[in-house]
C-alpha positions in Angstrom: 19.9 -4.4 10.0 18.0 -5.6 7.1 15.1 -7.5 6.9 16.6 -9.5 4.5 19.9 -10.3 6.7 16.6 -12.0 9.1 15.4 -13.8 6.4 18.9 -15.4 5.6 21.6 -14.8 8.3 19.4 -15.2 10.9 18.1 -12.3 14.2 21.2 -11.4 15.7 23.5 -8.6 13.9 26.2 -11.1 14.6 24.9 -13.3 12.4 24.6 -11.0 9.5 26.8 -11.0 6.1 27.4 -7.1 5.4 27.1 -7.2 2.3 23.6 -8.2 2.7 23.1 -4.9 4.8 23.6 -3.2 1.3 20.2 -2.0 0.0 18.2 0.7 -1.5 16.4 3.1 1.5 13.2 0.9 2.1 11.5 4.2 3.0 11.1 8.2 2.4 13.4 10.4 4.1 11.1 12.7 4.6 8.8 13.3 8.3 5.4 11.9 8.2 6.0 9.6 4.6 6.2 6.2 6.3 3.9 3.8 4.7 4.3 0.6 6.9 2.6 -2.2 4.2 5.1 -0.8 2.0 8.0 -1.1 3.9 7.0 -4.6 5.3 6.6 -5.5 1.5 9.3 -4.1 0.4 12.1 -5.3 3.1 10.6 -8.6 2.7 8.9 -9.1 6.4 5.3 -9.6 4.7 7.1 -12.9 3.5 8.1 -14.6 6.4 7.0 -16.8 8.9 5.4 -17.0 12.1 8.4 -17.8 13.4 11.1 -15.3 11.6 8.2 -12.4 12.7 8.6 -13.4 16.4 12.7 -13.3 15.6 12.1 -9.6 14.2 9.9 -8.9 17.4 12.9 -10.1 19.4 14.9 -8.0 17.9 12.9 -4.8 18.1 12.4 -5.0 21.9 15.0 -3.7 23.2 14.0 -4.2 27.0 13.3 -7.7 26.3 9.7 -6.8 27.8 8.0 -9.2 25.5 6.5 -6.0 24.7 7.2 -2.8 22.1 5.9 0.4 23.0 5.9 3.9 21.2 9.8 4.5 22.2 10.7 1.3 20.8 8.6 2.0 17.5 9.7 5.6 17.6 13.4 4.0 16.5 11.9 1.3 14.5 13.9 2.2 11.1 17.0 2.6 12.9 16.6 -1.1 13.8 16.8 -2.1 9.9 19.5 0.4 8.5 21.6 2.9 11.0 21.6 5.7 9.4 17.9 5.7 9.2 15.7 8.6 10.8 13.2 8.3 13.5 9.2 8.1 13.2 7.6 11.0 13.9 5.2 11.3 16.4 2.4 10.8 14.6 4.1 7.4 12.2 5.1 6.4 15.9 1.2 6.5 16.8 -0.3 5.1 14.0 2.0 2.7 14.0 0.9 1.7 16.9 -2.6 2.1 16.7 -2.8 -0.5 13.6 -1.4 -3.2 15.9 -2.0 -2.1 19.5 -4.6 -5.0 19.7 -6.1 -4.1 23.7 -5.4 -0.5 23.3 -2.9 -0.5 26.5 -0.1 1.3 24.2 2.5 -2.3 23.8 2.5 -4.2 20.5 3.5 -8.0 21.4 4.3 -10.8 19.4 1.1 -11.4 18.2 0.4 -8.2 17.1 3.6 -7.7 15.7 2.9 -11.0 13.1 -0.8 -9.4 12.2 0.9 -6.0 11.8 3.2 -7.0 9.2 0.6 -9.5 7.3 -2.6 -7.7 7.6 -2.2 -4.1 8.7 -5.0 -1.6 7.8 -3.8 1.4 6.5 -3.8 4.0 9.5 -2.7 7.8 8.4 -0.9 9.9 10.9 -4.3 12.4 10.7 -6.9 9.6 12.1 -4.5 9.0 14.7 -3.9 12.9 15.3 -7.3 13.5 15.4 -8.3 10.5 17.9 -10.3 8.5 14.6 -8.4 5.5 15.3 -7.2 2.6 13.4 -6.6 -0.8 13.8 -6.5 -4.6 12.4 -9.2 -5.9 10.9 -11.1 -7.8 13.3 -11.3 -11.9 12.9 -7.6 -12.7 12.2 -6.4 -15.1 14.7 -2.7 -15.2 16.0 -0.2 -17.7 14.6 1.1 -17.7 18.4 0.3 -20.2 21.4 
């Protein structure tokens, strides 16, 4: 699933034009090389709404928990291109730790729309090391 098939087809795979499925790998093959900002530039989630973010969040959580946690980030890629391969341990963590707002390990909406707009860079060693990470501090959520 492409970020750009949310951005013009709408959240549901259903609802998605194949041919729009058809881009360039938005990220490194290779373990421990995920650069979120990038990828959220790059796909074209940095762009979108409140809204279309809490359709992408929708989509991610695949309990429908209202919630994602490191298993659901661990196949985060996988969510916008099949073939993709999984985060790594420590991409899953400090993934998590740049938008894990209450530190209780779940992302939600609201984290999930300051993630993709304002995350602070968090590299796999902070997070390895127990440095931590996180959102800058201040932003307010776009979410009732």
């Amino acid at each position: 699933m492409s970020a750009l098939c949310f951005q013009h087809h709408g959240p549901s795979p259903s609802d998605c034009d194949p041919v729009s499925l058809r881009q360039p790998v938005l990220y490194s093959t290779d373990p421990d090389t995920f650069e979120p900002q990038k990828f959220f530039q790059t796909s074209g989630l940095s762009k979108m709404s409140a809204s279309q973010v809490k359709d992408v969040f929708r989509f991610l959580d695949n309990d429908q928990s209202g919630y994602l946690d490191e298993d659901e980030l661990k196949f985060f890629l996988q969510k916008f291109e099949s073939g993709a391969r999984e985060l790594t341990e420590s991409e899953t963590k400090s993934l998590m730790a740049a938008a894990d707002n209450d530190g209780d390990g779940k992302i939600g909406a609201d984290g999930t729309f300051t993630l993709v707009h304002h995350t602070k860079q968090c590299s796999p060693r902070s997070t390895r090391e127990g440095l931590g990470c996180g959102i800058r501090q201040g932003l307010t959520s776009p979410f009732p």
